[in-house]
NUBASE-69749 format. One line per 2 residues: their letters; for each residue y, x, z of N, C-alpha, C. Coordinates in steps of 0.2 Angstrom, whole numbers, always signed. Layout:
residues N
a> Y,X,Z,Y,X,Z,Y,X,Z  ...;
This chain:
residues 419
xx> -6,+4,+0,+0,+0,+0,+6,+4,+0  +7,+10,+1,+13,+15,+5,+14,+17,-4;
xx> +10,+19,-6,+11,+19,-15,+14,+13,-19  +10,+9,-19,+13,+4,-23,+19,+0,-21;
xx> +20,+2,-12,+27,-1,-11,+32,+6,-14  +32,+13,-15,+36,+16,-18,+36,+15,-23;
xx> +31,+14,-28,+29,+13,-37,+36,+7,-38  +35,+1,-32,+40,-3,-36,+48,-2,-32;
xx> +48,+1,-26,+52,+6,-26,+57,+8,-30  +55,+14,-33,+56,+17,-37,+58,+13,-44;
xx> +53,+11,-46,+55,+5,-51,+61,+1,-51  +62,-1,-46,+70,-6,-45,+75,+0,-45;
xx> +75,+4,-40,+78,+11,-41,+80,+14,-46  +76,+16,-50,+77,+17,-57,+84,+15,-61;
xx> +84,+9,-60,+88,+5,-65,+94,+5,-61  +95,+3,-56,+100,+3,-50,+104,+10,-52;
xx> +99,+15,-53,+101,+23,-51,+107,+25,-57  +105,+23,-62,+108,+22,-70,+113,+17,-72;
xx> +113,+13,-69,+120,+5,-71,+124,+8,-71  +126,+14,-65,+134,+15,-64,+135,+20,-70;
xx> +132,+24,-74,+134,+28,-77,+134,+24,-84  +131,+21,-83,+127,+19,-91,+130,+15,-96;
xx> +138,+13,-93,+143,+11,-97,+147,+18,-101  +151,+21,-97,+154,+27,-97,+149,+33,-103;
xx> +141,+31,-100,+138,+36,-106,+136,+33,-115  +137,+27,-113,+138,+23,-119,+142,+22,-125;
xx> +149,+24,-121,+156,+22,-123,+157,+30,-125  +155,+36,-123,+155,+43,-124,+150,+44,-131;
xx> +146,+40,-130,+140,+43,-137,+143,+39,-143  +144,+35,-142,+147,+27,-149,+155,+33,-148;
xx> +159,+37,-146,+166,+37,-146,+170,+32,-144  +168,+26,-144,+173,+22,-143,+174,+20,-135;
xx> +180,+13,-133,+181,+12,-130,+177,+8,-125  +175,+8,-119,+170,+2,-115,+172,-2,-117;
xx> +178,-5,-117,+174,-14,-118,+170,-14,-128  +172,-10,-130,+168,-11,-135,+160,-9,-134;
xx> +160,-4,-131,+154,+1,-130,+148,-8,-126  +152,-11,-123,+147,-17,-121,+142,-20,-124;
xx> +143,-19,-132,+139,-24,-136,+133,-20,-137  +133,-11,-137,+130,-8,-136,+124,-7,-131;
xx> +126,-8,-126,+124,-9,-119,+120,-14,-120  +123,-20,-119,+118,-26,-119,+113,-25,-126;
xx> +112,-24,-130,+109,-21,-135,+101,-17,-132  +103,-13,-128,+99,-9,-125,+95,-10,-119;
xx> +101,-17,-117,+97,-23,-110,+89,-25,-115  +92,-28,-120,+89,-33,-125,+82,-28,-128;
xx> +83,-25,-129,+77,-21,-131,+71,-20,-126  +76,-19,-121,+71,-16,-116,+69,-25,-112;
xx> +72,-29,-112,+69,-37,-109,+65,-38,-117  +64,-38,-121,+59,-39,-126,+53,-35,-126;
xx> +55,-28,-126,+47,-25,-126,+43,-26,-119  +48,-27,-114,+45,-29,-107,+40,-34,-107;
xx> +46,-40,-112,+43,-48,-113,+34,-48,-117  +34,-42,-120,+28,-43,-126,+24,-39,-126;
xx> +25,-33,-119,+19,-29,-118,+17,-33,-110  +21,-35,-108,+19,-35,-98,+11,-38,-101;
xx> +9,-45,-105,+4,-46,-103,-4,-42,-106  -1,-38,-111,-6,-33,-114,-7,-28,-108;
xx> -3,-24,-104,-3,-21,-100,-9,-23,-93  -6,-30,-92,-12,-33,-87,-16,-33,-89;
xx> -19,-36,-96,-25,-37,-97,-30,-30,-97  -24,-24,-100,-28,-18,-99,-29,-16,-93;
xx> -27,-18,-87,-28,-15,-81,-34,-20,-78  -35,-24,-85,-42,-27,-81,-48,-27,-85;
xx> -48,-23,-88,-53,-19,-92,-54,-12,-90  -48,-7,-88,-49,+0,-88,-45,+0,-81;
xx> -44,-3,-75,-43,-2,-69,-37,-1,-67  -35,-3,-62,-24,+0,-58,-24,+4,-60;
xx> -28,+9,-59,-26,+17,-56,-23,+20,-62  -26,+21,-68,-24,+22,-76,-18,+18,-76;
xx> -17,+14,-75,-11,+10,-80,-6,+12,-76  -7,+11,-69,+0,+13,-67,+3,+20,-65;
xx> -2,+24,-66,+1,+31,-67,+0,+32,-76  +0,+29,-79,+3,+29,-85,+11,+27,-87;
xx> +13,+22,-83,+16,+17,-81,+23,+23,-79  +21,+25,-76,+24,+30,-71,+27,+36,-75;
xx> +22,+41,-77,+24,+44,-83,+28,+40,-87  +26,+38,-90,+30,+36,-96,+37,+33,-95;
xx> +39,+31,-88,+44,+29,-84,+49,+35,-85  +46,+43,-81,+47,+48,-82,+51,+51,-87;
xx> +45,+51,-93,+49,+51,-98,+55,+48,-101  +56,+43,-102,+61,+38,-104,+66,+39,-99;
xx> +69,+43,-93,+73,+45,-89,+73,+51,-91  +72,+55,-93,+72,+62,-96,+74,+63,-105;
xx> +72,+58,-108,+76,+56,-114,+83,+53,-113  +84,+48,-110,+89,+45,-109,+95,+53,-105;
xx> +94,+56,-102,+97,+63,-97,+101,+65,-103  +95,+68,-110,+96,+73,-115,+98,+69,-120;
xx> +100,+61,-120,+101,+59,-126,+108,+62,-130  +105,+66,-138,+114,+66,-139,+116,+61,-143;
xx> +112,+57,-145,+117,+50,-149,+114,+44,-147  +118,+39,-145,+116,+34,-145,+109,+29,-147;
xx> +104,+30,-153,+98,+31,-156,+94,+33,-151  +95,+38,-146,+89,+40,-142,+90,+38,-135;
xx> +97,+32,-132,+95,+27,-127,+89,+22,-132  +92,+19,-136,+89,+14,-139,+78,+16,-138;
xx> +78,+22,-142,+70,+25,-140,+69,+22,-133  +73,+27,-129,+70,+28,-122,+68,+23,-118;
xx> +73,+17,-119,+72,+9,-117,+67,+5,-119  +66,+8,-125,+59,+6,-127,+51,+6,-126;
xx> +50,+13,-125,+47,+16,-120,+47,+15,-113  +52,+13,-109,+53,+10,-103,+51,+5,-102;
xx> +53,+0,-107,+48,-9,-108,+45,-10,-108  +38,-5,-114,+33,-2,-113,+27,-2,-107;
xx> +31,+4,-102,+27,+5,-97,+30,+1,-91  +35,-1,-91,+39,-5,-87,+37,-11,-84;
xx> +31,-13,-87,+28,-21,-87,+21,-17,-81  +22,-14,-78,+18,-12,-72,+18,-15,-69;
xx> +24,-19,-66,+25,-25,-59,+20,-28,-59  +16,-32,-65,+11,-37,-64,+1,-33,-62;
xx> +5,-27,-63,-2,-21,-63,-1,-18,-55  +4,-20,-53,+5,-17,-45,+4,-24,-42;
xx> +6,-30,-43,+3,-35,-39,-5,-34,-40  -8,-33,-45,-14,-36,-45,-18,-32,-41;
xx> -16,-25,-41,-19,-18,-36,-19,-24,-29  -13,-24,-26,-13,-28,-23,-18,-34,-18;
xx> -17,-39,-23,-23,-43,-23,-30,-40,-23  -32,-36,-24,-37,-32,-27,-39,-29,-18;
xx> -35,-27,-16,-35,-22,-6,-35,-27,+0  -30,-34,-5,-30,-39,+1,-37,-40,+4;
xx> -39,-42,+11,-45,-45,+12,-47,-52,+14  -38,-56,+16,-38,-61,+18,-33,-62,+16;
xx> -31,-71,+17,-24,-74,+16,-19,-72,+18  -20,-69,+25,-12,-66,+30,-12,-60,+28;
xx> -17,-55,+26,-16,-50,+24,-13,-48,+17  -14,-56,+12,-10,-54,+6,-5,-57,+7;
xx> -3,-61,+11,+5,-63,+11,+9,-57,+14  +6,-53,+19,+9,-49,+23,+11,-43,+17;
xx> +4,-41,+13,+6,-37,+8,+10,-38,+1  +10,-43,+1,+14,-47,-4,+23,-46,-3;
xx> +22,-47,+4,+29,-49,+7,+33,-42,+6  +29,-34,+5,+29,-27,+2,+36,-28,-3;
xx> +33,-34,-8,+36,-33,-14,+43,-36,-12  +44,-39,-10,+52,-42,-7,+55,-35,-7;
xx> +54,-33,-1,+54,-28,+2,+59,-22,-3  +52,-19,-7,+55,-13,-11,+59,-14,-18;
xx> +59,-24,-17,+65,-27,-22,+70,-26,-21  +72,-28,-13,+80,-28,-9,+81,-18,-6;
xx> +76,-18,-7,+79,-11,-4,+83,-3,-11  +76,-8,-14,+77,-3,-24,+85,-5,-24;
xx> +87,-10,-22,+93,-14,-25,+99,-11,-21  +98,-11,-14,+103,-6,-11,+105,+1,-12;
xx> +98,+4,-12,+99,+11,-13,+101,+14,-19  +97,+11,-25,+99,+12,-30,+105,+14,-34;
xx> +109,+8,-34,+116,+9,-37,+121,+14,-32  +118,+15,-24,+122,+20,-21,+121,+28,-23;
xx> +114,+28,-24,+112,+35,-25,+115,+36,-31  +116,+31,-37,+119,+32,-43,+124,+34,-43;
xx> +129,+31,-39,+136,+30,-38,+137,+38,-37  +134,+40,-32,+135,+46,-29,+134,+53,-33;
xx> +129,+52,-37,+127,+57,-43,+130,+58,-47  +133,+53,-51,+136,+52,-55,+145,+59,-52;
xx> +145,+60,-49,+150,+64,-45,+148,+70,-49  +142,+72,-48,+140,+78,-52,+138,+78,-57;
xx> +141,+71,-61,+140,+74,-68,+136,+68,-72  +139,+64,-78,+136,+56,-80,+129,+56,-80;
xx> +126,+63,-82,+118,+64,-83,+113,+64,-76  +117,+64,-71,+113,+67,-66,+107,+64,-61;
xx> +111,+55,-64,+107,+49,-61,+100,+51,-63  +101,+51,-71,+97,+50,-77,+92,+57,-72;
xx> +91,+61,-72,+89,+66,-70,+83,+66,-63  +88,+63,-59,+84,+61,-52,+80,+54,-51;
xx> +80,+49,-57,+77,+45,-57,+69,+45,-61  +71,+52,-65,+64,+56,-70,+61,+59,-64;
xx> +66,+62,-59,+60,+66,-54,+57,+62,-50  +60,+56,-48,+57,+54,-42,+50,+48,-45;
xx> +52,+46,-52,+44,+45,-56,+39,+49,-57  +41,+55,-60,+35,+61,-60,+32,+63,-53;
xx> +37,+63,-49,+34,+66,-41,+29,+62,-40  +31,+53,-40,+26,+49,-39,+19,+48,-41;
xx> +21,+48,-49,+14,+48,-54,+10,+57,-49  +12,+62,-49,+7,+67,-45,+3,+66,-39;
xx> +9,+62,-37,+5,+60,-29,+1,+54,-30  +0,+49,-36,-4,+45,-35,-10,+47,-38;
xx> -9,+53,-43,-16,+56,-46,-20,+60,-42  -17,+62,-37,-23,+65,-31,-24,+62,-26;
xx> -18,+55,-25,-21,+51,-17,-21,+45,-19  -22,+40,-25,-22,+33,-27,-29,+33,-28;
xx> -32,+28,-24,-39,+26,-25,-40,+20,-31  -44,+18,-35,-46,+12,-40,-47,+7,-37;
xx> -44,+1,-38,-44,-3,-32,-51,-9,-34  -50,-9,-41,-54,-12,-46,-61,-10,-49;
xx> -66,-11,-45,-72,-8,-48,-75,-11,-54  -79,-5,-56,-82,-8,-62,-86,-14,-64;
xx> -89,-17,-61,-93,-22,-61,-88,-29,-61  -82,-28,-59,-75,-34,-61,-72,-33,-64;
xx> -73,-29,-69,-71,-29,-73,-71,-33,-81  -68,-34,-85,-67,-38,-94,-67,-34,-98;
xx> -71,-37,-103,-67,-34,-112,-60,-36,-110  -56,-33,-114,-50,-34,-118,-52,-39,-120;
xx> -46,-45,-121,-46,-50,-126,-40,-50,-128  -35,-51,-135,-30,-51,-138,-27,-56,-136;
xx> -32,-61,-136,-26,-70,-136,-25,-73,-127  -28,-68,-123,-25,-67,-118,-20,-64,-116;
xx> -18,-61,-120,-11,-54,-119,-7,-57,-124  -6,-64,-123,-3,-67,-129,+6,-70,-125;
xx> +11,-65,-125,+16,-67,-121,+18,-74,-121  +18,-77,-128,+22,-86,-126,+17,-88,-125;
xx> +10,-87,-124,+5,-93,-118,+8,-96,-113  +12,-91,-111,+13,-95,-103,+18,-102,-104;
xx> +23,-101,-109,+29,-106,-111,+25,-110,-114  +20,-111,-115,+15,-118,-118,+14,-122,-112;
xx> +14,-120,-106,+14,-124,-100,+18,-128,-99  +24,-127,-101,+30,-131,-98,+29,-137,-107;
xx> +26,-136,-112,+25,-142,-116,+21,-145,-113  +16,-142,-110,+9,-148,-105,+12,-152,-101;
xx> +20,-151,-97,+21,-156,-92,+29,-157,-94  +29,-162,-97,+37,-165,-98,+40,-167,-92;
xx> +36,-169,-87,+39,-170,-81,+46,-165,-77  +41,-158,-79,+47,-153,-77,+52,-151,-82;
xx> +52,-153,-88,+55,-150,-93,+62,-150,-93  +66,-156,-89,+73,-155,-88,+73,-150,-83;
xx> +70,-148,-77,+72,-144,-72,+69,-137,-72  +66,-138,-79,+64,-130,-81,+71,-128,-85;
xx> +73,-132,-89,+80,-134,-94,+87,-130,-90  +88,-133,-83,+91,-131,-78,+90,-123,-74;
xx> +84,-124,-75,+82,-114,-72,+82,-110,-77  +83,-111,-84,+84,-108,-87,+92,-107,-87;
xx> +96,-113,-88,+104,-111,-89,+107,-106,-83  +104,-107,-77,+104,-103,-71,+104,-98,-73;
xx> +97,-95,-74,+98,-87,-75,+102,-86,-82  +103,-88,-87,+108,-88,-91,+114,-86,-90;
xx> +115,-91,-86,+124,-90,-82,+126,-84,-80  +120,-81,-77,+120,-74,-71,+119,-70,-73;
xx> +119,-69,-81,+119,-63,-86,+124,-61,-85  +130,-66,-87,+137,-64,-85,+138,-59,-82;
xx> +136,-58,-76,+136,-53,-69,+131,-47,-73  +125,-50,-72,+120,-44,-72,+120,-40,-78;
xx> +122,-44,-84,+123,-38,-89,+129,-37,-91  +134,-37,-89,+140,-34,-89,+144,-30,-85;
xx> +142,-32,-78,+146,-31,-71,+150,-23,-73  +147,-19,-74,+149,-10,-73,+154,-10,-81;
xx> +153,-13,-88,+158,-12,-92,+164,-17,-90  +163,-22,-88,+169,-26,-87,+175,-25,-81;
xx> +171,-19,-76,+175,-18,-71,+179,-11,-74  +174,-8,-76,+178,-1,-78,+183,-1,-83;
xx> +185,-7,-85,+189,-8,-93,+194,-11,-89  +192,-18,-86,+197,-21,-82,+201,-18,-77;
xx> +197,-13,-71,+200,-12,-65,+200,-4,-64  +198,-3,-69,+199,+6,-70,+192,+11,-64;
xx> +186,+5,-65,+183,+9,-59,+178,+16,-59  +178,+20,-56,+173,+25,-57,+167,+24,-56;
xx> +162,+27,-60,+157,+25,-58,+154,+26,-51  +157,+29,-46,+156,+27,-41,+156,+21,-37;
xx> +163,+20,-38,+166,+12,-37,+158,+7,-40  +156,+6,-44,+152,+4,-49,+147,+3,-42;
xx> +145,+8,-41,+136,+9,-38,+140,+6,-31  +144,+8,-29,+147,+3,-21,+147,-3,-22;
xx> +149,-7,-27,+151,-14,-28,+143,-16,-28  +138,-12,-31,+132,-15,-33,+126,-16,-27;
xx> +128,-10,-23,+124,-11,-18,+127,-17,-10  +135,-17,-13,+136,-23,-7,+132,-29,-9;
xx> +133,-32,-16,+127,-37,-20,+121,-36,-20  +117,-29,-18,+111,-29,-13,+111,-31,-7;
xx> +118,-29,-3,+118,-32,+5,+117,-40,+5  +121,-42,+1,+123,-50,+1,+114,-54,-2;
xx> +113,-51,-5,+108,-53,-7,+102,-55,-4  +104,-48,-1,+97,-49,+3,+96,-51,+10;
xx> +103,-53,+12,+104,-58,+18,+103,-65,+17  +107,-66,+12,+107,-74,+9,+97,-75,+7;
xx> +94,-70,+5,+87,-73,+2,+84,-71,+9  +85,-65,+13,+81,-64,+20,+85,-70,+26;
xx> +86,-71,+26,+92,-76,+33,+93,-81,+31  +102,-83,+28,+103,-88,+26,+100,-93,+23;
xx> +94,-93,+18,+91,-97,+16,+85,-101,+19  +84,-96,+24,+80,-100,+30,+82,-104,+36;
xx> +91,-102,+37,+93,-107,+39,+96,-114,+37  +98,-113,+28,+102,-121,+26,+97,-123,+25;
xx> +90,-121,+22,+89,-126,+17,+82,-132,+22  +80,-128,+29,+77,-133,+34,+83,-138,+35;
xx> +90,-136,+35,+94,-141,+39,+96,-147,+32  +96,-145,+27,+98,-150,+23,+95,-151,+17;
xx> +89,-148,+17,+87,-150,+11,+84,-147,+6  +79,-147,+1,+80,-144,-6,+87,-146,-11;
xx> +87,-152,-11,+91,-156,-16,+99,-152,-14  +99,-155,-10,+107,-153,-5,+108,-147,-7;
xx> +103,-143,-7,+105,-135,-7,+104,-131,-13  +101,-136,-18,+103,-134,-23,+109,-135,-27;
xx> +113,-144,-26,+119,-143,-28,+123,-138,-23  +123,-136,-18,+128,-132,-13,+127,-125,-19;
xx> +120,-122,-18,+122,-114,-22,+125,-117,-29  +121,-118,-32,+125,-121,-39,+132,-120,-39;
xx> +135,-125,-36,+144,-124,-35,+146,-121,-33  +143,-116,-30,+144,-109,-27,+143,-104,-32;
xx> +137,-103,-37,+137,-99,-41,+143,-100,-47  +144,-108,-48,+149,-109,-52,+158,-108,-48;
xx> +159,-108,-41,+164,-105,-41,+165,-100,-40  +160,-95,-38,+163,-87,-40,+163,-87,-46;
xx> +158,-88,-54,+160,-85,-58,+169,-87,-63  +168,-92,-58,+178,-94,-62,+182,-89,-56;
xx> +180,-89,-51,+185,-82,-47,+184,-76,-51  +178,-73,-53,+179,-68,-57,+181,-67,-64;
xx> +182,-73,-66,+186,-75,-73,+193,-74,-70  +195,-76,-65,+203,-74,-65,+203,-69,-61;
xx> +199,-65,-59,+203,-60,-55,+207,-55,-59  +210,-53,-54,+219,-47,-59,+219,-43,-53;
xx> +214,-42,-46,+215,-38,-42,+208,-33,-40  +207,-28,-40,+198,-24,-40,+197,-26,-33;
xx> +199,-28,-28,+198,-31,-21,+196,-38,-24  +199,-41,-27,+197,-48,-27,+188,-47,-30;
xx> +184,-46,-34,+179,-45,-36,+173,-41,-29  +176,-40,-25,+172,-39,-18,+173,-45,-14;
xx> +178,-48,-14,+181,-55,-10,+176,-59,-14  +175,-60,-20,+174,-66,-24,+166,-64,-24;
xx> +164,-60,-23,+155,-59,-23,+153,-61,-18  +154,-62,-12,+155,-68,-5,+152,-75,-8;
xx> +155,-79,-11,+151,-86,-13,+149,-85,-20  +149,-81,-24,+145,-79,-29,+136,-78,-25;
xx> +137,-74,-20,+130,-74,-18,+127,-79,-16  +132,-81,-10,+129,-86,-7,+128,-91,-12;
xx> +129,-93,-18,+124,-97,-22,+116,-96,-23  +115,-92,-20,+108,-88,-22,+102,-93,-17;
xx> +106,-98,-11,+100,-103,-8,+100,-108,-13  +100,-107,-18,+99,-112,-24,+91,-113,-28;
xx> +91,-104,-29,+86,-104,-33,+80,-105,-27  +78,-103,-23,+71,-106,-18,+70,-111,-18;
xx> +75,-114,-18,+75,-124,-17,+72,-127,-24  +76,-124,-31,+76,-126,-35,+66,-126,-36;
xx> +64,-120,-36,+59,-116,-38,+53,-122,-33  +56,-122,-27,+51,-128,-21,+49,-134,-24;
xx> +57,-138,-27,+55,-144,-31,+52,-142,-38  +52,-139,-42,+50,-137,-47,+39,-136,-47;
xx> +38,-135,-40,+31,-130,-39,+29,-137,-35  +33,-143,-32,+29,-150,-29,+28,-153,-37;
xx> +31,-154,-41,+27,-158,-46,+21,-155,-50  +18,-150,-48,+13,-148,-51,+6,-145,-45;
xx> +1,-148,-47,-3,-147,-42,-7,-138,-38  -10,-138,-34,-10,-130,-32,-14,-129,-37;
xx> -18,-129,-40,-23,-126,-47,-20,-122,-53  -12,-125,-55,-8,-125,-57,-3,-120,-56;
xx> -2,-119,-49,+4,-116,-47,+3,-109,-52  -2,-103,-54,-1,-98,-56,+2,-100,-64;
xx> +1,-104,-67,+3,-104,-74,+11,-107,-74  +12,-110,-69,+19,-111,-68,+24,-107,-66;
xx> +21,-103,-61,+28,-97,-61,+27,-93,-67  +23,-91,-69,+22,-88,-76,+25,-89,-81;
xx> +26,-95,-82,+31,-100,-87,+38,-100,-84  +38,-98,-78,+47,-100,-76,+48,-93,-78;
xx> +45,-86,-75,+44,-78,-75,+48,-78,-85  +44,-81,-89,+46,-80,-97,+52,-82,-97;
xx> +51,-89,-95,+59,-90,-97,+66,-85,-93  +64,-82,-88,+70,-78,-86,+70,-73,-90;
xx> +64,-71,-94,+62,-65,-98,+66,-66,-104  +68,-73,-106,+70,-75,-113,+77,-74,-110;
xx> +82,-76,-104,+88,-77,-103,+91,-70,-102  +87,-65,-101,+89,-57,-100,+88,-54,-109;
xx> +83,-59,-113,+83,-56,-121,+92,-61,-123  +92,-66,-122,+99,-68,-126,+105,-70,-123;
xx> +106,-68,-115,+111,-68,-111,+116,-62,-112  +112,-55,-110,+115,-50,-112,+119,-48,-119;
xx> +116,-51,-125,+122,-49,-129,+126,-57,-131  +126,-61,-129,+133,-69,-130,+135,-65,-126;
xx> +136,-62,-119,+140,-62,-114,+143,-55,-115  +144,-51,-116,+144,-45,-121,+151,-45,-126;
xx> +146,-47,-131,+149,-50,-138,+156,-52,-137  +156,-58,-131,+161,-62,-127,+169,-58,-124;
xx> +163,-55,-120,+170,-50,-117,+173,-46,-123  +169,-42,-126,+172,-38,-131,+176,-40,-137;
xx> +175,-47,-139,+177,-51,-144,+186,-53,-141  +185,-55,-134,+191,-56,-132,+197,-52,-127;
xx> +195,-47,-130,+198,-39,-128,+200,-37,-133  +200,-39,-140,+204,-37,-145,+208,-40,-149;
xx> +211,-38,-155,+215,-40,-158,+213,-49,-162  +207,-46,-163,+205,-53,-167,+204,-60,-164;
xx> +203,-59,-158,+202,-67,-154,+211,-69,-152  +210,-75,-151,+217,-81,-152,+219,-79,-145;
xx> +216,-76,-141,+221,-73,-134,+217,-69,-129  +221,-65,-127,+216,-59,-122,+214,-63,-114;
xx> +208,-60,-116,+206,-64,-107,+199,-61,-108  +198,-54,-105,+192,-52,-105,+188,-55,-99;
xx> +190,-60,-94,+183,-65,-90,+183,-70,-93  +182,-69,-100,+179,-77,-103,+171,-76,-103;
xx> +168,-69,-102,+161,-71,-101,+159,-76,-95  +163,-76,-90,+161,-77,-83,+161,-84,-84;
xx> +166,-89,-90,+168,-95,-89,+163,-95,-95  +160,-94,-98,+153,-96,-101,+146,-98,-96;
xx> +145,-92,-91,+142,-93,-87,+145,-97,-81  +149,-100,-81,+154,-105,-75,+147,-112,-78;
xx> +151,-112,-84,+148,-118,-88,+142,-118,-87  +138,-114,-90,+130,-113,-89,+129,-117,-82;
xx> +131,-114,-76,+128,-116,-68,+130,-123,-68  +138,-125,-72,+139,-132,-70,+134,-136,-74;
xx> +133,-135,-81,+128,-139,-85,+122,-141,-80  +120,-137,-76,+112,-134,-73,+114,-141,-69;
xx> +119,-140,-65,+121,-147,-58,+121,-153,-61  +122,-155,-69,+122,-162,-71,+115,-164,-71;
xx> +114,-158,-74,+106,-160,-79,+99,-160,-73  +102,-156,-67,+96,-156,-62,+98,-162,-57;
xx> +104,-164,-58,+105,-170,-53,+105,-176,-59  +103,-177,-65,+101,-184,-68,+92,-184,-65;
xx> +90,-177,-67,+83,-177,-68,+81,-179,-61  +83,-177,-57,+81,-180,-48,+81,-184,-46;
xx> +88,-190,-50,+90,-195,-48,+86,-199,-52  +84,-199,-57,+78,-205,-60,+75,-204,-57;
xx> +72,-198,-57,+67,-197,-53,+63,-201,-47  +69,-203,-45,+70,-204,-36,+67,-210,-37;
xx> +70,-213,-44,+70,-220,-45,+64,-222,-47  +61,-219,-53,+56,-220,-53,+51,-219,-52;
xx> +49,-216,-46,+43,-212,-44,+46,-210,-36  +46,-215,-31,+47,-214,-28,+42,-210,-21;
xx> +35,-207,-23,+32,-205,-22,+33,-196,-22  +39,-196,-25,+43,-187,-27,+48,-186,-22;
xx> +50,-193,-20,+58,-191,-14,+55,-185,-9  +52,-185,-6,+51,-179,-1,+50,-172,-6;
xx> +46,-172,-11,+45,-166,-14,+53,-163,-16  +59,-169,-17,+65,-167,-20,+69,-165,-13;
xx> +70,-170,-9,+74,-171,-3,+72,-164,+3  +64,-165,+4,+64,-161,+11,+62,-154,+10;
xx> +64,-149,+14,+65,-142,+16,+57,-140,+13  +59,-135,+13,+53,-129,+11,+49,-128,+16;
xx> +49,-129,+20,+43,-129,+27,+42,-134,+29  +45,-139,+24,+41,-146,+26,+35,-148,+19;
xx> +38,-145,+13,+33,-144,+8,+28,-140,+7  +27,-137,+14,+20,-132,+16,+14,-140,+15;
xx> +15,-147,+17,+10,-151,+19,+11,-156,+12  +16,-154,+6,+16,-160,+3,+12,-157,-3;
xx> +9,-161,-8,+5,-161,-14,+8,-166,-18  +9,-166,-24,+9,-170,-29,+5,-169,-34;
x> +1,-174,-38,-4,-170,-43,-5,-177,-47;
């Protein structure tokens, strides 16, 4: 477990380590300006959520023909490398590679849960181990853009560097102390049309019932493109930040994050509800993103990431109602199908939102106002509030049998079934 909690670790890290610098090295290789340098970047978000989206389930399947131990020190290496090209790239063409390769190996997550599952021996033992991955998400998230921030001091390549060693260190330590978690005897042939990535998004065809409140978890994570693929070009254009400033802001959005998902949401959503607490984040995610449409001050973007977060007791609730209309037999194919769709809002979020800012940062757009992405993604969240509050309210009315799955708390849905 001390391994696969650093492998994803590390993993989150990785990327965290690289965002502060990643605009400033992109805007240096194209020559041009960041906000133009944007479209480029998200370019290379997209590449890299696409190869992700088309190997993650080739990758699983391999790991269940030829065992964890291969795939994720393959994973690891090649992780490796892709920080080590990215370090040495001299033109732009050789992010594009590196990201690719990244994608590639990068779909280990579901090869590190399945290790996982695989050591568990009991139900409390895998929730307990399970609970690892929280963990090395919120903490990958913290450290991450700070260690970058700081690096970055000594020079734009330096992140690039220390995120290639702390993979290879890895992959050596797990070749002489990672045990196969997976014996042979459990093991499959490969099958192709199992590693088949849009299977999972054929589930939400089989149950129309969720299809508008999949409809709304998709605009969600859409909206929060806004943020997560632009935040470090749009601050460094707008408020002149250094890539330190960059990895500082990212890691407070670690802090806030992981109080609102560790704390806060254990205490709104017993008190008031799934329902409740969905429009509550909702409007909350929708009024930061119009505060960061209008800020004109680099303090206000720390102030306005306050109820930007706190939208974040949104998604549990949402995800809670989502998981009552489908019975426990089910539940794995469901998050699978909601997992694509955010896989698909990271492939077409990152360049609208992108394109956006950059579009209206120049001469050619009707007026300058580079947070028009954020009021793309405002719209997005609020869309989500109509469309998940018609789909509830019928709901309610015609299947009166769902008010508890809609209405009550996440510890009271431990005892409810719908099927």
């Amino acid at each position: 477990m001390g391994f696969i909690f650093l492998t994803l670790l590390i993993d989150t890290m990785g990327w965290g380590l690289i965002i502060p610098v990643m605009a400033d090295l992109v805007a240096q290789l194209k020559h041009i300006p960041v906000n133009i340098a944007s479209t480029y970047g998200a370019a290379l978000l997209s590449v890299f959520a696409i190869t992700k989206f088309l190997f993650a389930p080739v990758i699983g399947n391999l790991s269940d023909r030829f065992g964890r131990r291969p795939v994720l020190l393959s994973s690891l290496l090649g992780f490796g490398i892709d920080y080590i090209i990215l370090a040495l790239a001299p033109a732009y063409g050789w992010l594009f590679i590196g990201r690719v390769i990244a994608g590639i190996t990068g779909a280990s997550f579901t090869t590190a849960t399945a290790y996982i599952a695989d050591i568990s021996t009991n139900e409390t033992d895998r929730a307990k181990n399970f609970g690892l991955i929280g963990a090395a998400f919120g903490l990958g998230f913290v450290l991450g853009p700070a260690l970058g921030g700081f690096l970055a001091t000594w020079g734009i390549r330096a992140p690039f560097y220390a995120a290639s060693a702390l993979c290879l260190l890895n992959c050596v330590y797990g070749y002489f102390f990672l045990p196969e978690s997976l014996d042979a005897e459990h093991r499959r042939p490969f099958e192709w049309k199992r590693a088949n990535p849009f299977g999972s998004l054929k589930f939400l065809t089989r149950h129309p019932e969720i299809g508008g409140l999949a409809f709304g978890f998709f605009l969600i994570y859409l909206g929060s493109q806004s943020v997560q693929g632009n935040w470090n070009f749009f601050t460094i254009y707008r408020f002149g930040w250094s890539e330190k400033m960059v990895g500082i802001s990212l890691t407070v959005v670690g802090v806030l994050v992981g109080g609102v998902q560790a704390g806060l949401t254990r205490v709104i959503n017993p008190k008031i509800g799934n329902e409740k607490s969905i429009y509550l984040g909702l409007s909350l995610y929708t009024l930061g993103l119009v505060l960061f449409a209008l800020a004109t001050q680099s303090w206000m973007m720390f102030a306005f990431l306050i109820p930007y977060c706190l939208g974040g007791i949104a998604g549990p609730s949402l995800q809670s109602v989502i998981s009552g209309h489908v019975p426990p037999n089910q539940q794995g194919e469901l998050q699978g199908a909601l997992t694509s769709l955010m896989s698909l809002t990271t492939i077409i979020g990152p360049p609208v939102m992108s394109f956006t800012f950059s579009y209206f940062t120049t001469d050619k757009a009707p007026f300058y106002f580079p947070g028009m992405h954020f009021l793309i993604g405002a719209v997005c969240m609020f869309l989500s509030i109509i469309i998940i509050y018609k789909v509830l309210s019928k709901e309610k009315k015609e299947h009166p049998e769902l008010r508890n799955v809609i209405e009550e708390s996440g510890e009271d849905m431990k005892n409810v079934q719908v099927h």
